[in-house]
C-alpha positions in Angstrom: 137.0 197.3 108.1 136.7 199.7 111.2 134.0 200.7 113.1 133.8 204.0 111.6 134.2 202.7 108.2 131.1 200.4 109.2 129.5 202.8 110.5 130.3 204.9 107.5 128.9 202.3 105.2 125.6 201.6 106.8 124.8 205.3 106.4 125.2 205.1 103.3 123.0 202.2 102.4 120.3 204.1 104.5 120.7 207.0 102.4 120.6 205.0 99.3 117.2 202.6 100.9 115.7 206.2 101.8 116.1 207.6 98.4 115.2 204.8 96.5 112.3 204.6 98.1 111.2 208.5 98.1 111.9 208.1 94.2 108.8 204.7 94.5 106.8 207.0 96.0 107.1 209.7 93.5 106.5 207.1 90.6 103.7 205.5 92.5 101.9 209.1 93.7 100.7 209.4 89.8 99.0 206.3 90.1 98.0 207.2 93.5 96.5 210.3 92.1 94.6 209.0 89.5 92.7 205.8 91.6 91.4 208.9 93.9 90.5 210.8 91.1 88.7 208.1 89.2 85.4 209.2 88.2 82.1 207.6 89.9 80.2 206.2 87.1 76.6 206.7 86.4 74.6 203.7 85.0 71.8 205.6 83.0 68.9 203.1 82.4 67.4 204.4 79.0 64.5 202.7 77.1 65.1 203.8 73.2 62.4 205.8 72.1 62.5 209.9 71.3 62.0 211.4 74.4 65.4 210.5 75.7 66.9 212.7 73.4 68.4 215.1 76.1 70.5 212.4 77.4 71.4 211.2 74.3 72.8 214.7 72.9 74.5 215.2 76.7 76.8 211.5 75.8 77.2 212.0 72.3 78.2 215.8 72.9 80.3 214.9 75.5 78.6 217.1 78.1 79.3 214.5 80.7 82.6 213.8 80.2 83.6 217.9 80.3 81.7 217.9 83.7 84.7 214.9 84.6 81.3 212.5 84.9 81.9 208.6 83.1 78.4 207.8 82.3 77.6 204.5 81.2 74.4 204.0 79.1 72.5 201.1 79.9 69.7 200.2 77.1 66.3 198.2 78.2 63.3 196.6 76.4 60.5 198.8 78.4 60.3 201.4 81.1 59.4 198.6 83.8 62.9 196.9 83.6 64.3 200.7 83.7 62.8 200.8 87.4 63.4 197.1 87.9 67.3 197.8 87.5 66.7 200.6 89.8 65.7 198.6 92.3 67.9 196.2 91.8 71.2 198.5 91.8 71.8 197.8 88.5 71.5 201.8 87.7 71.8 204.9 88.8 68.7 206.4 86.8 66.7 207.0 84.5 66.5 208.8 81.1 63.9 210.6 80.1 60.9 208.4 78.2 61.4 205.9 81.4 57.4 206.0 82.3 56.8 207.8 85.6 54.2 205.5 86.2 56.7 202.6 86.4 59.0 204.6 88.5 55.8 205.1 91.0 55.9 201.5 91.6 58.9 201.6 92.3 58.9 203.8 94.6 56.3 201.9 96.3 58.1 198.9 96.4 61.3 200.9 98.2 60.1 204.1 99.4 62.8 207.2 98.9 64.3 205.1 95.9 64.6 208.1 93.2 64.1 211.7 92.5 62.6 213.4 89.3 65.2 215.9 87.9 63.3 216.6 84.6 60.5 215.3 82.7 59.1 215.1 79.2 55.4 216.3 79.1 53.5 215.7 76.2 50.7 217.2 74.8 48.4 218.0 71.5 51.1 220.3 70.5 54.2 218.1 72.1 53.1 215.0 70.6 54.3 212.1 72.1 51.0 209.5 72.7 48.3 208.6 69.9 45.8 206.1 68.6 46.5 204.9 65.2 44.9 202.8 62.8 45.5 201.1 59.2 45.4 203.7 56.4 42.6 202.5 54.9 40.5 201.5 58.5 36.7 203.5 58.6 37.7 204.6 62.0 37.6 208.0 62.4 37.9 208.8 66.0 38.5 206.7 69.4 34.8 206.5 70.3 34.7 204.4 66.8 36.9 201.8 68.5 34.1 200.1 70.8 34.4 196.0 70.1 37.6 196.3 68.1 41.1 194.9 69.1 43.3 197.2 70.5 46.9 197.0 71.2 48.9 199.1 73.6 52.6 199.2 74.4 54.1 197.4 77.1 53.8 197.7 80.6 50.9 198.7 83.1 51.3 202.6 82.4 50.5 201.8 78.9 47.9 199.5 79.3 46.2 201.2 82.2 45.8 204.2 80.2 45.0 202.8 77.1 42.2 201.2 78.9 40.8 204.0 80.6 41.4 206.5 77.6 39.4 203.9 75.5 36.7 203.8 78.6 36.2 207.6 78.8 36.1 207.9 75.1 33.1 205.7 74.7 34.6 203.1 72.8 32.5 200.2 75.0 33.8 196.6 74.3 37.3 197.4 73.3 39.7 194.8 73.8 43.4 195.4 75.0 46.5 193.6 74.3 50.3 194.0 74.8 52.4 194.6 71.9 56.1 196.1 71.7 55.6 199.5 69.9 58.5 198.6 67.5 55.2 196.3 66.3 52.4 198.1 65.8 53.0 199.0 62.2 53.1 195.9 61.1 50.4 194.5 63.2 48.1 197.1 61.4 48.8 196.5 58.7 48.5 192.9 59.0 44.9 193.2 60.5 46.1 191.5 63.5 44.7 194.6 65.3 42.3 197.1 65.0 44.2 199.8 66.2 47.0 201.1 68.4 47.7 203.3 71.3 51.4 204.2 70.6 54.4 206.5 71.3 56.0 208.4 68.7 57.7 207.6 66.2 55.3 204.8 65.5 53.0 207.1 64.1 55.7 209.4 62.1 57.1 206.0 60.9 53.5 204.5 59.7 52.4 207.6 57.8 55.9 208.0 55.4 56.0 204.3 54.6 52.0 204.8 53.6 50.8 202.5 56.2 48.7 203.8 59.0 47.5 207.3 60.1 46.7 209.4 63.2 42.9 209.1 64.7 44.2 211.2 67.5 47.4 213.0 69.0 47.7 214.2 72.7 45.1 211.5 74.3 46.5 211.4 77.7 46.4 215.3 78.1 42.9 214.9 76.5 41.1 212.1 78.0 43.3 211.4 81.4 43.9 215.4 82.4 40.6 216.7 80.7 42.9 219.3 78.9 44.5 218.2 75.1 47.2 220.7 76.4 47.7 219.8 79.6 51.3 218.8 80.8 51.7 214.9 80.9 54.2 214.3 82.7 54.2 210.1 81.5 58.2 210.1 81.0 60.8 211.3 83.8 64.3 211.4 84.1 65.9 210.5 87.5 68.3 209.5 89.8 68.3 207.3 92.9 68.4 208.4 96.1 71.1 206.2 97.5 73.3 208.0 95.0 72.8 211.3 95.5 73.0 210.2 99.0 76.2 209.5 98.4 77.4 211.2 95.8 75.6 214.8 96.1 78.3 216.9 94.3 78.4 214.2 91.2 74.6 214.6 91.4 75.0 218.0 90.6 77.0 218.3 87.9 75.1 215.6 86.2 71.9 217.2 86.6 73.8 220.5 85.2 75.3 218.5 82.4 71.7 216.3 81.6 70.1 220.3 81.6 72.8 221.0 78.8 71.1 218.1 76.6 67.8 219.9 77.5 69.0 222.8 76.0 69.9 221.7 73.3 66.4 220.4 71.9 65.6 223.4 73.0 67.2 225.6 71.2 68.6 223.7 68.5 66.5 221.0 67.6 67.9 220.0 64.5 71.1 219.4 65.5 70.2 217.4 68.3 67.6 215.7 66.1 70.6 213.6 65.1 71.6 212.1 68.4 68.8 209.8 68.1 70.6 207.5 65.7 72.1 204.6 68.0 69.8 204.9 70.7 66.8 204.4 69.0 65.3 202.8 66.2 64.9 206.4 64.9 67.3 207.4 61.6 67.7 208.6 58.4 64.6 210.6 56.7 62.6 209.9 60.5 64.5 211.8 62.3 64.0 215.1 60.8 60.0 214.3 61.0 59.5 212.6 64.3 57.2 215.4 66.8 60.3 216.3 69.9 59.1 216.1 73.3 59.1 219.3 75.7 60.9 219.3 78.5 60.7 220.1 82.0 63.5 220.3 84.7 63.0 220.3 88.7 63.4 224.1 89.2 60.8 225.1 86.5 58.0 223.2 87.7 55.0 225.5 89.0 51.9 224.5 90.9 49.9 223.5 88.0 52.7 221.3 86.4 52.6 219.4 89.6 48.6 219.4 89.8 48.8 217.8 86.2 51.3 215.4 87.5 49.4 214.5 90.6 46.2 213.9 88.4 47.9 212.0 86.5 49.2 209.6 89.4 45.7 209.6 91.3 44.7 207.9 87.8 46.9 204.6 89.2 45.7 204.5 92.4 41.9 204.8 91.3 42.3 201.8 89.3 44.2 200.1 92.2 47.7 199.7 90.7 48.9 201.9 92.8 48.5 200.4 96.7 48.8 203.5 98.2 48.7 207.6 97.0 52.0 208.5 96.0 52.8 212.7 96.5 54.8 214.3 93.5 56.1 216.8 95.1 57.7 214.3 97.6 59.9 212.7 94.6 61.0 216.2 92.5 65.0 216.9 92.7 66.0 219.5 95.3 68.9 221.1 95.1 
């Protein structure tokens, strides 16, 4: 073979190399594509009870996933591992129900950890928090509960209220004892207990099986904020700081997408009623009759909703859970 035919035939296998591997990089740009274009997930710390019902309705409508955000739901036992898992980098967030109390602490523990995009405040008309007793119980009102057993949900926002609540009420001698809320039916109507301070639906679900009854709705608003329809804020929705940090534009657009879920209770409540199934222990007849939580997102707050809130968190460090003042308006969501 000649030089020129050589010659010849090396420019051709160079041709061939560089085309085959112009065609690789068109088959591999695809892939290419799609690994930059992979979606940042969100791991959304949720403790099931009804006032997580915006984020709920936002992953079962699929509000998320047409705002190109994969959001992964992660379910704990109490509003303390929600902000323990936060702490940990095991999520992203909260959902709303997540006790801001227990997010406080957190935020102690790490200051800058989270921010407050929206919370749930409860109220006599928004009822959310209540004392209840057996059906058939004497009691009457919360000042009747001096010297009984009491027993509180989980967690030192529970407790601390349901000690103070029962303090300012007059019901001297009460004892106070940690119970899952999923229990406090039962324990009624046991006679284990005395009485309850409890989230809905514990109540809802008491009074259609015939069990227990209301003494009183709205006792944080009532005996904590000195208003039964003041805001409390006792439930908040967040994210962390160290992702929005790094991920502001995702940030948004789940904020915007979570706000679609709040619209939804808003304005249809019985259609998002229904997104409650799965997440919570809340279904079939109970979830047309279990009170909705209001809602309140970052931009809507005024001064007094944050007065509330601060009054509210003041209660914690008074009572020395809190080591150290912590400013709401410092951990609200800006934009």
């Amino acid at each position: 073979m000649s030089i020129q035919e050589n010659s010849s035939a090396a420019r051709q296998r160079r041709q061939l190399l560089q085309a085959g591997a112009a065609g690789l990089a068109v088959l591999a740009a695809p892939a290419i594509v799609r690994a930059q274009g992979a979606a940042t997930k969100l791991r959304i710390g949720f403790w099931p009870v009804a006032a997580g019902l915006p984020f709920f309705a936002a992953v079962d409508k699929g509000y998320f996933k047409e705002a190109g955000l994969d959001v992964e739901p992660l379910k704990f036992a109490g509003a303390q591992q929600v902000m323990e898992g936060m702490l940990a980098g095991r999520c992203d967030g909260s959902a709303n129900g997540t006790g801001s109390a227990n997010l406080a602490i957190g935020e102690i523990a790490q200051p800058g950890l989270f921010k407050i995009f929206c919370t749930n405040p409860s109220n006599a008309k928004y009822v959310l928090d209540e004392f209840i007793v057996a059906k058939d119980s004497p009691v009457k009102s919360v000042a009747e509960l001096a010297s009984k057993k009491v027993a509180s949900g989980p967690g030192i926002q529970n407790v601390t209220l349901c000690k103070t609540m029962l303090e300012r009420a007059g019901a001297k001698g009460a004892t106070v004892s940690e119970l899952p809320i999923g229990q406090h039916v039962a324990a009624l109507v046991a006679g284990q207990v005395d009485a309850c301070y409890t989230l809905e639906p514990t109540g809802t679900v008491g009074r259609m099986n015939g069990t227990t009854r209301v003494v009183e709705a709205g006792v944080v608003a009532k005996y904590i904020l000195g208003d039964p329809m003041a805001p409390w804020h006792g439930g908040a929705a967040s994210l962390t700081s160290e992702f929005i940090k790094k991920n502001p534009e995702i940030a948004k657009k789940y904020i915007a997408a979570y706000a679609r879920g709040v619209e939804l209770v808003r304005t249809k409540p019985d259609e998002a009623r229904q997104f409650m199934k799965g997440y919570t222990a809340i279904e079939g007849k109970l979830t047309a009759e279990v009170p909705l939580a209001s809602y309140m997102l970052y931009n809507e707050f005024k001064p007094s909703d944050v007065a509330y809130f601060q009054k509210f968190y003041d209660l914690f460090t008074e009572k020395g859970i809190f080591e150290k003042k912590v400013a709401v308006d410092t951990l609200l969501y800006k934009a």
